[in-house]
C-alpha atoms as a printed R data frame, in Angstrom:
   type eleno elety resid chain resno       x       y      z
1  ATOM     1    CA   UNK     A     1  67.185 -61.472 49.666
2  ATOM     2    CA   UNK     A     2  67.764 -64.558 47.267
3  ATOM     3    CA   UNK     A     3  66.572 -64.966 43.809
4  ATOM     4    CA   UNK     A     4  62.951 -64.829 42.756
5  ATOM     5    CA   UNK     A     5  61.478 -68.100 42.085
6  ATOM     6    CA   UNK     A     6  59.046 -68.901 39.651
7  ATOM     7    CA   UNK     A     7  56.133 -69.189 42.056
8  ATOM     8    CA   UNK     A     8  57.499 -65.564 43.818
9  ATOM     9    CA   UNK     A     9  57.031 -64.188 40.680
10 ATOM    10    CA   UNK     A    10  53.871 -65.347 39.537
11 ATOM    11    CA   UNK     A    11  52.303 -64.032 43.089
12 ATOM    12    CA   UNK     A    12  53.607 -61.096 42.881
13 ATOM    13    CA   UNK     A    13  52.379 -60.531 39.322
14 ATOM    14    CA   UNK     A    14  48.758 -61.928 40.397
15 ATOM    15    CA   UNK     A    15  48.641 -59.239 43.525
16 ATOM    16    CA   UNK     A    16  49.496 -56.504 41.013
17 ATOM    17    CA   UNK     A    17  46.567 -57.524 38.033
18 ATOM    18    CA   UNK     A    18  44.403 -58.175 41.531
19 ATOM    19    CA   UNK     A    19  45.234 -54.524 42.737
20 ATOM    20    CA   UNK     A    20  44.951 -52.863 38.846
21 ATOM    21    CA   UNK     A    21  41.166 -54.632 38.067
22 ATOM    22    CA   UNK     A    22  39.802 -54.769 41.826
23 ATOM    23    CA   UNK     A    23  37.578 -52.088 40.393
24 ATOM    24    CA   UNK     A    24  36.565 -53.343 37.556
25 ATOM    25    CA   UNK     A    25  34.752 -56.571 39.394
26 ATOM    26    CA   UNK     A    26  31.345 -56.962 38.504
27 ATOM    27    CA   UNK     A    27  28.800 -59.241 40.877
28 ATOM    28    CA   UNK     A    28  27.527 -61.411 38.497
29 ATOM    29    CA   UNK     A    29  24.210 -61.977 40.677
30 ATOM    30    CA   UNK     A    30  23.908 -58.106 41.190
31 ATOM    31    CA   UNK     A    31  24.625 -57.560 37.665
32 ATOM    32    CA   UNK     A    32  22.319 -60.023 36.469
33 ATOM    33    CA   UNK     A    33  19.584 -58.353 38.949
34 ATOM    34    CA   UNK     A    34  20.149 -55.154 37.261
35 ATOM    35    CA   UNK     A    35  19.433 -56.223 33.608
36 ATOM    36    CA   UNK     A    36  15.965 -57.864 34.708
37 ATOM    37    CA   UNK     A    37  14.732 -54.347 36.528
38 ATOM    38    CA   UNK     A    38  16.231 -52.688 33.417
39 ATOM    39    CA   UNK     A    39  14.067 -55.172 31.321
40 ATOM    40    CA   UNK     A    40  10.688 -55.041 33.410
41 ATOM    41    CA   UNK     A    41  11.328 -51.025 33.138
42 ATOM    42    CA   UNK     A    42  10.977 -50.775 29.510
43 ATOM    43    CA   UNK     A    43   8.156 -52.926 29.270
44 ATOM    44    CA   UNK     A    44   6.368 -51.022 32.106
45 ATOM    45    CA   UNK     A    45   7.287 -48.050 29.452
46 ATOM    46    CA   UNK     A    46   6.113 -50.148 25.883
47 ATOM    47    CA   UNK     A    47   2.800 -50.689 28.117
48 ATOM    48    CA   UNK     A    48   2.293 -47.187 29.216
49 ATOM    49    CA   UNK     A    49   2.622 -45.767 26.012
50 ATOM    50    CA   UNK     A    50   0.300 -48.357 24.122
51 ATOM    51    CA   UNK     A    51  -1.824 -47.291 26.830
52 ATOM    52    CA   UNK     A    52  -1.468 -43.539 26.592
53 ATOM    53    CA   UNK     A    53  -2.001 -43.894 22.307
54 ATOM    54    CA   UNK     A    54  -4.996 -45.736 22.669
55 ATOM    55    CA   UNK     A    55  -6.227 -43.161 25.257
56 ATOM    56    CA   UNK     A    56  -5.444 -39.870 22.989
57 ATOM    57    CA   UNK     A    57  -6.591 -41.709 19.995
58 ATOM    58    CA   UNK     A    58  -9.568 -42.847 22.283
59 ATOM    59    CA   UNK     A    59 -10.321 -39.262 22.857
60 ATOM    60    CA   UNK     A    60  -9.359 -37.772 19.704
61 ATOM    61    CA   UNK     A    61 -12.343 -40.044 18.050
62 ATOM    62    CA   UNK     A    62 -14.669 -39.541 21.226
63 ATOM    63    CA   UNK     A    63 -14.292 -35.497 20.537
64 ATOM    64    CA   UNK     A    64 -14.683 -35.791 16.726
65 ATOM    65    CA   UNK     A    65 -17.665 -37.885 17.152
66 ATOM    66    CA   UNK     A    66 -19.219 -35.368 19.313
67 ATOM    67    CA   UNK     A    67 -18.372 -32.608 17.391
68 ATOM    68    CA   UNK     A    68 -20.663 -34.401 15.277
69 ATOM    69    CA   UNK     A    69 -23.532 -34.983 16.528
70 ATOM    70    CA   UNK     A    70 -23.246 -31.264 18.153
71 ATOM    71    CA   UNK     A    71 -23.348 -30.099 14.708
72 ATOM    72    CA   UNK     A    72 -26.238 -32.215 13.312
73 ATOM    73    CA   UNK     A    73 -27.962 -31.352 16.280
74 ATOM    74    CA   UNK     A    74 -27.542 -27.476 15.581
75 ATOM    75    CA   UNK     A    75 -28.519 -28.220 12.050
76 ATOM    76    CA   UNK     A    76 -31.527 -30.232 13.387
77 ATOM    77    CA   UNK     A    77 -32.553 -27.252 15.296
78 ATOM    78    CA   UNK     A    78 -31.969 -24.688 12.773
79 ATOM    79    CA   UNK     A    79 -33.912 -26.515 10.324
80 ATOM    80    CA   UNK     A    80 -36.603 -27.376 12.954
81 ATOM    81    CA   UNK     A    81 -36.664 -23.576 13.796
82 ATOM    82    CA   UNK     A    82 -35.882 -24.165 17.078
């Protein structure tokens, strides 16, 4: 076995960093694939929860309303001596 040359050395340092961040790679398409279902999750999530507000606020006013009108109506019928 002679002496390392320059070019020996520098493959043999490339095969080791290769070896040490193998699992480290990251698939840039894959990656990038990732981030947009990540992204079109939490606006699925922003919409769902504008959607649930304005349905609990929706009710919330729908029940007070009624409560109401049940109320005047009692009152109606009380007064009418119904």
């Amino acid at each position: 076995m002679g002496a390392l040359t320059k070019e020996d050395v520098k493959e043999i340092i490339d095969e080791a960093i290769e070896n040490k961040v193998k699992d480290f790679y990251i698939n840039r398409e894959e990656h990038y694939q990732h981030h947009q279902f990540v992204k079109s999750f939490i606006e699925l999530m922003q919409t769902s929860r504008k959607t649930a507000m304005r349905v609990i606020i929706g009710s919330a006013t729908v029940a007070v309303i009624g409560l109401v009108v049940a109320g005047f109506w009692g009152r109606i019928r009380a007064f009418m001596g119904g």
